[in-house]
N, C-alpha and C positions, 0 to 999 in steps of 0.2 A: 229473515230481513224485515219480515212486516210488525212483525213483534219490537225488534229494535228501533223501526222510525215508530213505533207507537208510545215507545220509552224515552225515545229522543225528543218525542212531542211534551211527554210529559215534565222532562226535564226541563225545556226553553221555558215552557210556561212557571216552571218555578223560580230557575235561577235568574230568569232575565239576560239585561243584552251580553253583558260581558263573558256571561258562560256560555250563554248560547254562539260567541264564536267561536271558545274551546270546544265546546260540545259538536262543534260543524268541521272543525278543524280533525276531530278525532274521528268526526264519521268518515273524512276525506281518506284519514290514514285509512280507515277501514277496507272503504274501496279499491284504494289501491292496492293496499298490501294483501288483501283476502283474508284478515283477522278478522275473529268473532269473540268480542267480548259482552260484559253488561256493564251501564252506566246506573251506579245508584242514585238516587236520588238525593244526594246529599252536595254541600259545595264545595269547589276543588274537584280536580282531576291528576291524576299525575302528569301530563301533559301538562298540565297549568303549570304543577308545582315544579317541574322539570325547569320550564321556561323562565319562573321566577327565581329561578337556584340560580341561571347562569346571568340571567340579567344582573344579579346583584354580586354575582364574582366579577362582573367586567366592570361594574359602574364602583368596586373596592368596597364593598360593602362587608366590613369581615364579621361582625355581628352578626346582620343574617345569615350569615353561610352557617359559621360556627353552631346557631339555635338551630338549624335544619341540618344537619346533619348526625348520622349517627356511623362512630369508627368502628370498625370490625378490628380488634386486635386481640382475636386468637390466632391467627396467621402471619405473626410475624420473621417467623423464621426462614431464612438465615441472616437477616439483619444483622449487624455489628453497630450498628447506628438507627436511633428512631428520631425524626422530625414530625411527629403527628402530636403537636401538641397547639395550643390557638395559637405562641408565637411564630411555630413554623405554616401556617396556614393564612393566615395576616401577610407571612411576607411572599408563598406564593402567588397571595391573590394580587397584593401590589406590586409584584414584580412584572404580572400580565394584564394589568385593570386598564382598562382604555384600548382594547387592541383587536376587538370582536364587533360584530355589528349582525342584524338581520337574521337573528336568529331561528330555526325554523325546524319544527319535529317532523320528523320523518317516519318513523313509526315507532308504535307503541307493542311490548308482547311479555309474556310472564316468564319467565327464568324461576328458579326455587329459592334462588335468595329474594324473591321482591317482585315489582313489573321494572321492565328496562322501556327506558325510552332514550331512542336515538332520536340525535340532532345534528345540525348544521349550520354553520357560522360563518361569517365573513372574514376574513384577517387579511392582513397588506399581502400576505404569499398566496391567498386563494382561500376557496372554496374548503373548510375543514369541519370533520365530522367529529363528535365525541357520544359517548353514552353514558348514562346515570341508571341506577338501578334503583327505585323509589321502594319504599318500606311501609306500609302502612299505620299508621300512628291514630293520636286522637282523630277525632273527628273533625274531620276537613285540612288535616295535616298530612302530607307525605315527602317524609323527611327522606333525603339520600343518606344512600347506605356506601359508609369510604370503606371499603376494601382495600388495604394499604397496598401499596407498588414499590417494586424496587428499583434503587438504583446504582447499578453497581459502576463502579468510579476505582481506575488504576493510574495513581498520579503519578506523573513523572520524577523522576529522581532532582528533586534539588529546586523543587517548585516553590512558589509561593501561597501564601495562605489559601485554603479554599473557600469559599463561599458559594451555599446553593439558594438559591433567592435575595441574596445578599445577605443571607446569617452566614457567620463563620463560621467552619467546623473545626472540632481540630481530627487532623486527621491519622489515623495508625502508623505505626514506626513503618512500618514496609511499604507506604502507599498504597495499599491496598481495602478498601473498604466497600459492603454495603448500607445502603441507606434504605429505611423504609419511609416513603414520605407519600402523600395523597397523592390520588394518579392525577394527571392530568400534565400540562406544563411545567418547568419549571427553565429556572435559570442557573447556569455553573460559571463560577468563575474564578480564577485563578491571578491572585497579585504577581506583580513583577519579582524577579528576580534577579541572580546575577546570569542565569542560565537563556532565562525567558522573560518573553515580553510579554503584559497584560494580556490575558484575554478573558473572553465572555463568550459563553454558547447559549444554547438551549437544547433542551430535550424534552419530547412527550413521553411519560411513562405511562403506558398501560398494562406492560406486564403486572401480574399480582405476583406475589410473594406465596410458593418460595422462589417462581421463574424473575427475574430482573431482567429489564434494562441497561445493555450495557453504554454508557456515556461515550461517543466519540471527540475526543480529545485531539483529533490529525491537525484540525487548525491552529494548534498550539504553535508559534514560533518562537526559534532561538533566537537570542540575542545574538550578535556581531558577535563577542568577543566568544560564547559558546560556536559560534559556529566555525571561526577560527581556530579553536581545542580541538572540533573533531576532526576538521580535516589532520590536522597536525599529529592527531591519534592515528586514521586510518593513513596518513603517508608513511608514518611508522611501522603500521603494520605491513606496508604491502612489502616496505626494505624487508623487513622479518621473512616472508613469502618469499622474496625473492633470494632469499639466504638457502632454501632448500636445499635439499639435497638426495631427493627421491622425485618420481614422478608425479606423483598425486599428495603430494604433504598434505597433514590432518590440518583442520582451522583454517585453512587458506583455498583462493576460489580459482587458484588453477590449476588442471590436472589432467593426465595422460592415462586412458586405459586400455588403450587398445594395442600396444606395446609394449616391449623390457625393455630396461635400458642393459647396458655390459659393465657400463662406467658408471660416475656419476653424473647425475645429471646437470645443467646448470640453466641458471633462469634469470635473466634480465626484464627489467619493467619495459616497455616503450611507452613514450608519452608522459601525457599526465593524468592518470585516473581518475582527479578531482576537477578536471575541467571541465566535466559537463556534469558532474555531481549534484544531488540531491540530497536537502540536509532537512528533518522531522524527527516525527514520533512513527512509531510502528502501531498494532492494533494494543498494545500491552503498554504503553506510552513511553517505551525506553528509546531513548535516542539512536536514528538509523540515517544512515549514507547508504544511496543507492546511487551507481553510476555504471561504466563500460572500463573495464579494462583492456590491459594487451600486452602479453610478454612472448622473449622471445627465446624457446625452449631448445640447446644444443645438448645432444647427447649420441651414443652409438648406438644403432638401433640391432637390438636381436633378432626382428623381422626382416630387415634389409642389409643386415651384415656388413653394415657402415653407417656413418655419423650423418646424422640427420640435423637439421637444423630451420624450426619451422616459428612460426605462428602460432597463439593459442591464448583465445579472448572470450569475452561475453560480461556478460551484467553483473553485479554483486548488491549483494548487500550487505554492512557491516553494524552490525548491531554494536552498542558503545555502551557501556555502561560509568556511572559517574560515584566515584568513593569519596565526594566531601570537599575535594582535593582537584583532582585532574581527572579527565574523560582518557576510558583505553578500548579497544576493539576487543569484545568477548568471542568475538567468529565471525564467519562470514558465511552465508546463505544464497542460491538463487533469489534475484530480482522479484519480490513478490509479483510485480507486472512488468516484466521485462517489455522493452520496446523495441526494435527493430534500429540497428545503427544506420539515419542514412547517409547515404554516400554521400561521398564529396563532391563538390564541383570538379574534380581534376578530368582531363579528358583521357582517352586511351591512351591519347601519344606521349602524354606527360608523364600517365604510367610507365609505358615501352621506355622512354627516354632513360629513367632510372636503372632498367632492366638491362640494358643496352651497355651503359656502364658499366654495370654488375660484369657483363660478359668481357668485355673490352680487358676488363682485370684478370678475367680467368684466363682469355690466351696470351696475356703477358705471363701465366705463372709461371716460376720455374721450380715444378714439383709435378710429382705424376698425378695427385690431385689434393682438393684443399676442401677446408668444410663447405667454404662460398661457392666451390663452385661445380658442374652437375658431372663433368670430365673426372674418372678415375684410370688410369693404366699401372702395373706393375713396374716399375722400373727405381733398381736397386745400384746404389754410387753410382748416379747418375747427375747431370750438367746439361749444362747448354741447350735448355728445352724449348723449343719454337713451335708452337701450337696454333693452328690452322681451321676456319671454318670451313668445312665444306659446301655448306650450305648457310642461308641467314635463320639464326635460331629462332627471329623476330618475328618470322614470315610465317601467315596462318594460325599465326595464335591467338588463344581466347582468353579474354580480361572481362573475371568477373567481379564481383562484389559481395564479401561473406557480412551480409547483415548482421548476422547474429555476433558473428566474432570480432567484425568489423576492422578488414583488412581487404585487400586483393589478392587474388588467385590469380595466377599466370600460367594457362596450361601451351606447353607447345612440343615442339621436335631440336634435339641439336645434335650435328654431325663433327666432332673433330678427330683433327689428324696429330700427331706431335711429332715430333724430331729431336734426340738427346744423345747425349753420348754418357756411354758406361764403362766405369773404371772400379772393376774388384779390386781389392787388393793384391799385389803382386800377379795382375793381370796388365796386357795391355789396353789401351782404350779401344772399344766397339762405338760406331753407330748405327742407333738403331730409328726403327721407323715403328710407330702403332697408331689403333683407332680407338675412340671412344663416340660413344654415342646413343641415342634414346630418347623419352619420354621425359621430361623435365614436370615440374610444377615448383613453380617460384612464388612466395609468397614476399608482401610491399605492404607498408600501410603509409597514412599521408600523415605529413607530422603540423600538419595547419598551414605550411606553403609548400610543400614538395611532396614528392611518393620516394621513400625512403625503403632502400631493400633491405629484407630479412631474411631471408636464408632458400634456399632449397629442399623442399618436401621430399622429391627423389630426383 
């Protein structure tokens, strides 16, 4: 260190005041950071010249950037696209010039391509760092070394022209492209179309090449009349899903595995799937509806050796794709972030009230039993069946709430009796007397004013 303020001395006395604050400012790094370098005696620092590089990127200086710089372009691959030319560097810098302030090195240290000097800058969103890698050049020069970045960009189907700094590209038949363009900021933006509305982003790239950048594109929005196609695609698709005729159909997000059915199965929507739907881009930018379903699955169960008749929901996502023409549903997927459905306002008794119903129809039936309802008895040319609670099925029971599925659970107890009479053929008429009874679970969901019953689980 005594060596160094001896060189430091010699230095202020040559270069005078203006270096002697670079020269105080790099001993500060020194301190701090516990780097040991040497200061020639010559003028310029890379710290200087660091400082002077981004001073005249913000004040649009694209001259100077341009003379101080030197591009590395033996790494550009996987590029499908180069922007390292002065026109694309001229419109980086004015697409960012005015937008930094209080600029300030933070430390200085040698890397094998150059010395790096890191900094930090002011911007309207905070406090942001970036780093330059200086090259050593003529005397009292130290030109930045661009190291191209990439940026990789997956455009939506059916978008409008791109522009990255406000050059237009054009862009690959598949949407798909990288870009290798100077790291630092830049700007993306996308014309209007018949799909989408304007937009503009930013991104900092500091990956180098061959690692990119990938551009998030989520803030993309559709247009009204696109967002009307896609519901109108995934409402199609769910009728299609609900055409099934297996438990777990392929391409479709509702499915039964934990049973056989005997028959075939059958599947009704409940609700509206698109009512609380979500309409974007995915990470890939192809058009995605994510919402909560709920259908209502009847079939005979091989586990329970009778006709089940339940509930079975949760999240989706329906990826869409667009051919030029019209948006369709390519499949459907769990919810990349599924959320939790919550419940309704309705109260337990407004539940119970529905349920209650439900029961009221069962001991009118006149059958030994029905898919609605949880009562089975054997009884063959049979009539006149009056069926009896023994106890209230209502009482002691537990009303929950399946978030995830987002429906009601009804777990309780029911005791009935029936009364019928039986006429074989060429017999006389018997009456007869039975019981049923057990373990219920009633499944409801609320249809936005009521709790609406669905079936019987067992």
């Amino acid at each position: 260190m005594r060596n160094l303020n001896s060189q430091l001395r010699r230095l202020r006395n040559h270069l005078g005041g203006r270096e002697d604050m670079i020269a105080a400012i790099a001993l500060a790094v020194v301190g701090v950071g516990g780097l040991s370098f040497t200061f020639l005696t010559h003028t310029g620092t890379p710290a200087g010249a660091a400082l002077a590089y981004v001073a005249a990127m913000d004040r649009g200086d694209t001259d100077y950037v341009w003379a101080h710089t030197i591009i590395d372009s033996t790494s550009t691959s996987p590029a499908t696209l180069s922007l390292l030319d002065r026109t694309a560097l001229a419109a980086q810098i004015n697409s960012t010039a005015h937008t930094r302030s209080n600029f300030s090195v933070t430390s200085v240290g040698y890397v094998s391509s150059g010395t790096q000097v890191m900094l930090t800058y002011d911007t309207s969103a905070g406090r942001r760092s970036t780093s330059l890698v200086m090259r050593g050049g003529a005397p009292h020069s130290w030109p930045v070394l661009a190291e191209p970045a990439g940026l990789d960009l997956a455009l939506p189907p059916g978008a409008g022209a791109l522009a990255i700094d406000g050059r237009t590209i054009e862009a690959t038949s598949n949407g798909e492209l990288i870009a290798a363009v100077f790291p630092g900021h830049h700007q993306v933006s996308l014309q209007a179309s018949s799909l989408y509305l304007p937009y503009i982003g930013d991104v900092d790239a500091r990956a180098t090449l061959p690692s990119s950048t990938r551009v998030d594109l989520s803030g993309v929005k559709l247009t009204d009349k696109a967002i009307g196609d896609a519901k109108e695609a995934v409402a199609t698709a769910f009728e299609n899903c609900a055409g099934a005729t297996v438990l777990h159909p392929q391409g479709c997000p509702q499915a039964l595995t934990t049973d056989l059915a005997t028959d075939t199965p059958r599947w009704v929507v409940l609700g509206d799937p698109l009512s609380d739907a979500s309409i974007g881009l995915n990470d890939k930018a192809q058009p995605l509806v994510t919402g909560h379903y709920l259908m209502k699955l009847t079939y005979n169960s091989a586990a329970a050796h009778g006709t089940r008749v339940i509930a079975i929901g949760g999240p989706y996502a329906a990826s869409l794709k667009w051919d030029g023409q019209a948006m369709s549903v390519t499949g459907f997927a769990s919810s990349p972030a599924p959320t939790a459905v919550p419940r309704p306002g309705a109260t337990d008794a407004q539940v119970l009230t529905a349920l209650k119903a439900q029961f009221d129809l069962c001991l009118a039936l006149q059958a030994g039993g029905s898919e609605g309802c949880p009562q089975q008895v054997a009884a063959f040319s049979a009539s006149n069946f009056v069926w009896h609670a023994n106890a209230d099925p209502l009482q002691g029971v537990s009303v929950a709430w399946d978030s995830t599925q987002g429906f009601y659970r009804v777990t309780g107890n029911f005791d009935f009796s029936v009364d019928y009479d039986s006429t074989p053929p060429y017999s006389p008429t018997r009456h007869y007397q039975d019981r049923s009874s057990g373990q219920y679970i009633a499944d409801l969901y609320w249809d936005g004013s009521k709790a609406v019953f669905v079936g019987f689980e067992k």
